[in-house]
N, C-alpha and C positions, 0 to 999 in steps of 0.2 A: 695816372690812375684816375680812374671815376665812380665816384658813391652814386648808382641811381636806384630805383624805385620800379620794379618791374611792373606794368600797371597792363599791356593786352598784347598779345599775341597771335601770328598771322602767318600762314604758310601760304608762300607764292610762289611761280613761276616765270622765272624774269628770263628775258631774252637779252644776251649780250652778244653782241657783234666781233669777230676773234678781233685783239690790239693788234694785228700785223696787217689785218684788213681794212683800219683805219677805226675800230673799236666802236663803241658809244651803246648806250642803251635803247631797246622797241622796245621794250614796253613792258608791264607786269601782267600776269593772268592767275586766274583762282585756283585753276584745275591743270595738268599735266597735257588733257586731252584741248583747254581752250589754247594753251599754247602752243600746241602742235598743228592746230589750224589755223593759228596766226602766221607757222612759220613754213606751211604748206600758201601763204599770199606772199611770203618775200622773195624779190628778184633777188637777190643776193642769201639765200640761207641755206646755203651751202658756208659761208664763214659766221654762222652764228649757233648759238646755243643755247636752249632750256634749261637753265638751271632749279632746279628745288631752292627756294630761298626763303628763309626764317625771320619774318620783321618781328624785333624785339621794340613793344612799345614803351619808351622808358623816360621817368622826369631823372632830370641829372639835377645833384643835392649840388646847387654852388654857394660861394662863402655868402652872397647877399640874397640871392634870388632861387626859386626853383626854374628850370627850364626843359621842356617836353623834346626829346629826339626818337629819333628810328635808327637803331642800328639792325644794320642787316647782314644776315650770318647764310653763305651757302659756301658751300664745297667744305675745304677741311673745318671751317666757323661751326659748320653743320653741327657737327658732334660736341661741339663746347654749350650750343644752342638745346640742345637734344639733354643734356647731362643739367643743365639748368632747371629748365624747365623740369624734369626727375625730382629736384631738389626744393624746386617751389612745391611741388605736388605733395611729395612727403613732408613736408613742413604742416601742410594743411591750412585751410583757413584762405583767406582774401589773396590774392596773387600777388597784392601791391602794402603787403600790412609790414615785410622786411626791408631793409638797405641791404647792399649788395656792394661790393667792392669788383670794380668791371679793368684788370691791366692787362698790358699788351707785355706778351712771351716770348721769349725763342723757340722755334719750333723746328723740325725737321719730317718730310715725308721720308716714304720705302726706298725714295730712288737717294736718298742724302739731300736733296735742296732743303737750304733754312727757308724758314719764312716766320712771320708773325703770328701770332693768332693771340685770342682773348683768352685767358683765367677770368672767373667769376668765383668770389667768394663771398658769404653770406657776412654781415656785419651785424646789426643788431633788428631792432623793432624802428619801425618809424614813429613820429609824433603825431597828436592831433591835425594840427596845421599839412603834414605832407602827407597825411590819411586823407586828408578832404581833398586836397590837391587830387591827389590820385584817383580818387573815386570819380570827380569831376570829368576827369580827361576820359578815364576807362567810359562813363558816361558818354559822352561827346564821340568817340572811336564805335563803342558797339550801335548808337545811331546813326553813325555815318555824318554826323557832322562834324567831324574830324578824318582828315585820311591823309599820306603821304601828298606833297605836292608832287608831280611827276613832267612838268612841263620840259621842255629842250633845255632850255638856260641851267635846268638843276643838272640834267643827265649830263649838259655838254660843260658841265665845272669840274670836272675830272674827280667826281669823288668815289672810290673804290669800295666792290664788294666788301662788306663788314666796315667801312667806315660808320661814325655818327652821323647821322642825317638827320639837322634838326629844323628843317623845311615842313610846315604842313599847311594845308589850307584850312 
């Protein structure tokens, strides 16, 4: 489990490559339509896909330190992403004024496969110290002097859709 600080959020279009096809990430896009013209330049995209992807921008509360990640929520993540956010809204107020309790579940689709996915549950208020944190990074993110790092070396570490990605430039 992880206590973090939901502080900005970002809907993207990531292109993954299918794992049988040898896998790996092209790229991120803003819009559904800029992805679909990136994936009208690939020789190979006929084994790749568009996904709708939910970067959740979040400090994790740890025992000494704060620390800034991206986790990223698309396919069945979608709906845990979608239901959060719901719940920061009706809270009302600053997106990043709660702690959140973020664990991994057992899950099952329609066809029977388990798999993983995130519960998010609301925890308390945050303090002064991770309110300025927060405000700071949301600062730094909606300038764009903060964004996901996205070079090879990250895509080719094998870190998986909805993992923590705590890489930024």
């Amino acid at each position: 489990e992880l206590f973090v600080i939901p502080v900005f959020f970002r809907k993207e279009w990531v292109i993954w490559k299918d794992i049988d096809a040898g896998g790996g990430f092209r790229g991120a896009f803003p819009d559904p339509r800029a992805a679909a013209a990136e994936m009208e330049t690939l020789e190979d995209a006929a084994d790749c896909e568009a996904v709708e992807t939910h970067q959740q921008f979040v400090i994790i509360i740890g025992q000494e330190r704060l620390e800034s990640a991206v986790v990223s929520m698309s396919k069945s993540q979608r709906s845990v992403s979608k239901k959060w956010n719901t719940q920061i809204q009706t809270f009302g107020g600053d997106r990043f004024q709660r702690v959140y309790k973020m664990e991994v579940v057992d899950a099952k689709n329609n066809a029977g496969q388990e798999y993983y996915n995130w519960k998010v549950s609301p925890v308390g208020y945050v303090n002064e110290d991770q309110f300025a944190a927060a405000e700071k990074l949301y600062d730094a993110i909606k300038s764009g002097e903060v964004d996901v790092k996205r070079d090879q070396e990250i895509a080719a570490s094998g870190h998986n859709e909805g993992e923590v990605d705590s890489e930024f430039e």
